[in-house]
C-alpha positions in Angstrom: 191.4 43.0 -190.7 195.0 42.6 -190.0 197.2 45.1 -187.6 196.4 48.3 -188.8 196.3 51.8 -186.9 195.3 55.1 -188.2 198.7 55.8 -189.1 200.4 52.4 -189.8 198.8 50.3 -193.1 200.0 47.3 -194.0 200.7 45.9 -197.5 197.3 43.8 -197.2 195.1 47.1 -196.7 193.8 47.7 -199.5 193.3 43.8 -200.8 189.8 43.2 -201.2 188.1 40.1 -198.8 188.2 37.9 -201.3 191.9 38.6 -202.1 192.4 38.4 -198.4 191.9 34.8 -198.1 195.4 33.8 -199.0 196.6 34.8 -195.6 193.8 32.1 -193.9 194.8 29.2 -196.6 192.7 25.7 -196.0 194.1 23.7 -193.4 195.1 21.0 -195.7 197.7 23.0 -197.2 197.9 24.4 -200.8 200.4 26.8 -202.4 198.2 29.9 -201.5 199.9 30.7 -198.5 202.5 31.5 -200.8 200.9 34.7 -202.4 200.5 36.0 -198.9 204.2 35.3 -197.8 205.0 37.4 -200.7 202.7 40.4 -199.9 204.1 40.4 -196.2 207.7 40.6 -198.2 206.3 43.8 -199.5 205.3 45.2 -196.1 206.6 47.9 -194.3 205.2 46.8 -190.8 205.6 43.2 -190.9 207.4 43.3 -187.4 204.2 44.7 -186.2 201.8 42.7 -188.1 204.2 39.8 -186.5 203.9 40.8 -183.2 200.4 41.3 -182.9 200.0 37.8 -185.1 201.9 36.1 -182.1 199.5 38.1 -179.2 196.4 36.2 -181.4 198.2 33.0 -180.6 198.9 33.4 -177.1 195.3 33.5 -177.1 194.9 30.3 -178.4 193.9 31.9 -181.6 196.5 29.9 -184.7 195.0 30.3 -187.6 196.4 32.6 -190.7 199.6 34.1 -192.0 201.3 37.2 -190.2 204.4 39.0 -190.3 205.1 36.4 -193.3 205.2 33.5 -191.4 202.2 30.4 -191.7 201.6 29.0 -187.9 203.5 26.2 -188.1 206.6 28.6 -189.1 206.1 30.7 -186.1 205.5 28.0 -183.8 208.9 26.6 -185.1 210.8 29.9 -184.6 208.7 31.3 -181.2 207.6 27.7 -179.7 
């Protein structure tokens, strides 16, 4: 679902698909994204996760949380 390898697992791999969901919150806001930012704080490849998050975008792809940070937060930081 998110950037995993064989040999690198995020802090998200073993969240079910329903528990998932906080890192695609509605795009009207809420608090959920919240839940995710704090899983990602847990996260031993959040770089990674990060990087590959900002690859999606490139692609025109914006939506969801990665490397901790909503879209609007890496657009902020990365432009």
């Amino acid at each position: 679902m998110y950037f995993h390898t064989p040999s690198l697992k995020g802090a998200c791999a073993e969240l079910t698909q329903e528990e998932s969901e906080v890192f695609f919150p509605p795009p009207e806001g809420g608090s959920g994204w919240k839940k995710a930012v704090a899983i990602c704080d847990t996260c031993e490849i959040r770089e990674k996760c990060l990087e590959w998050g900002l690859q999606r975008e490139s692609k025109g792809d914006r939506y969801g949380i990665f490397g901790g940070l909503t879209a609007p937060q890496r657009e902020k930081r990365y432009g």
